[in-house]
N, C-alpha and C positions, 0 to 999 in steps of 0.2 A: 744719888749722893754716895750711896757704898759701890757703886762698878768708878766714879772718879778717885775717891779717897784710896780701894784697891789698886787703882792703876797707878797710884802716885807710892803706893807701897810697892811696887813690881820695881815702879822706877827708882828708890831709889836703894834696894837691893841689887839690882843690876847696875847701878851707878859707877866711875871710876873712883879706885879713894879720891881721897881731898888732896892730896901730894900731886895726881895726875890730872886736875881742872884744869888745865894751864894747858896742856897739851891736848885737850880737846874743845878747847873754846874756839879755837879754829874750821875744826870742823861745824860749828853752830851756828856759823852764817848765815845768809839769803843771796840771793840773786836777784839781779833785776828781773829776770824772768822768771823765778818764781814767784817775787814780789805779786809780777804783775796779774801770773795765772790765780794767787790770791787774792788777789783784789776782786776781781774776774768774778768770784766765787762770793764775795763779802756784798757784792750787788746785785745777784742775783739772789741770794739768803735776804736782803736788805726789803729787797722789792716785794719776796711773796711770803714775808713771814707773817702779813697781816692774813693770811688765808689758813695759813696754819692755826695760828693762834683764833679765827674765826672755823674751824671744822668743827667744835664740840660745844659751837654757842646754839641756843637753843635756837626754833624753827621761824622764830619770829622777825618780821625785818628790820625795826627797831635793834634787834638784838645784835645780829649781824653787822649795821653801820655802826653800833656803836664799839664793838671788839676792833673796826679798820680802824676807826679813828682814836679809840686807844692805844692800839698800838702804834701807827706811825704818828702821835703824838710824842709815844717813849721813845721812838728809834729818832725820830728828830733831835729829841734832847739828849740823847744817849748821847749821838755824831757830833752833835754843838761840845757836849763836855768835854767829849774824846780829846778835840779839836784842842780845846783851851786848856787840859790839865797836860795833855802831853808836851804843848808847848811851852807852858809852865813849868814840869818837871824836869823834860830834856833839854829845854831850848831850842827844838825844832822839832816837826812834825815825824811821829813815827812810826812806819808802815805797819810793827806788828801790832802797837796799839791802836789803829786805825781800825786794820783787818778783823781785828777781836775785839773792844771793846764800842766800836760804833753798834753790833748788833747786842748788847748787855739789855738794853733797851728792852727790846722785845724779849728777850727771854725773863726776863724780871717783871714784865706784867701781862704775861703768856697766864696764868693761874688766875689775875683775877682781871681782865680787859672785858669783859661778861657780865661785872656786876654792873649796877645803876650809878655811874657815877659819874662824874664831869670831868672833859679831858686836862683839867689843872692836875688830880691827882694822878694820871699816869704822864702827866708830865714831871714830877716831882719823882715820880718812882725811875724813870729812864733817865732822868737829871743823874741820880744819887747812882744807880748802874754804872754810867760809863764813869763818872768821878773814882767810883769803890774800882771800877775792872781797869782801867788807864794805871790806877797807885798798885793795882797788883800786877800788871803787864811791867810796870816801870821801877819799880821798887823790890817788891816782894819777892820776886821771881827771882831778879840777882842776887837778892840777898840769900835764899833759900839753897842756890846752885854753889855761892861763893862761900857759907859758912859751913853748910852740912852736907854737899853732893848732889843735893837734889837736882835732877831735872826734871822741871814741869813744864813738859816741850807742848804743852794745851794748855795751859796758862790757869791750871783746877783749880788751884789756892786762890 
């Protein structure tokens, strides 16, 4: 949390003032092709972040199924949320919210996917992920770039 909060302090000392946003929102586009080489990257993070989130689960096999099935439990609902808040928020589906907030999922029950519990609560924890990371990819982020300079070109906040 202090090497993201740091980086967003670099970012937004380096930032343009607030007078010159205007002149570089242009530069802050996407491509189709980078879109797509993102994408590229958000299914392959998608597919083996249950192995990740399974390395430090203890030697038992019990232990192990239940870390896979908690987390593509959360990255399931993560992708469903992503899906419906962005189309909610924007009115159509958005790649960068797609890209970033489908995998919130897994990283938000990456710490506890291990304990003894049933895949309802790490589906309530990847639900609440991609909801909280879609309002911060859709909302927060422009709001942050548009009032104060910021850019949170990793979506930290």
């Amino acid at each position: 949390m202090f090497g993201a909060y740091f980086g967003l302090s670099v970012s937004y000392f380096s930032s343009p003032p607030i007078e010159q946003i205007e002149k570089w929102e242009k530069n802050l586009s996407t491509t189709k092709e980078s879109d797509l080489f993102s994408i590229i990257g958000t299914i392959f993070l998608w597919m083996y972040w249950p192995s990740f989130n399974g390395a430090l689960a203890s030697e038992a096999m019990q232990s192990k199924h239940r870390v896979v099935i908690n987390t593509v439990s959360a990255l399931c609902c993560s992708g469903l949320m992503t899906f419906a808040v962005s189309m909610l928020i924007r009115g159509k589906f958005s790649m960068e919210d797609i890209q970033n907030a489908t995998l919130a999922g897994g990283v938000a029950v990456g710490s506890s996917s291990d304990l003894v519990t049933g895949p309802w609560s790490a589906m309530i924890v990847g639900s609440v992920a991609g909801i909280v990371s879609t309002i911060g990819f859709a909302k927060i982020k422009t709001f942050m770039w548009k009032r104060f300079g910021l850019h949170d070109s990793c979506g930290i906040h």
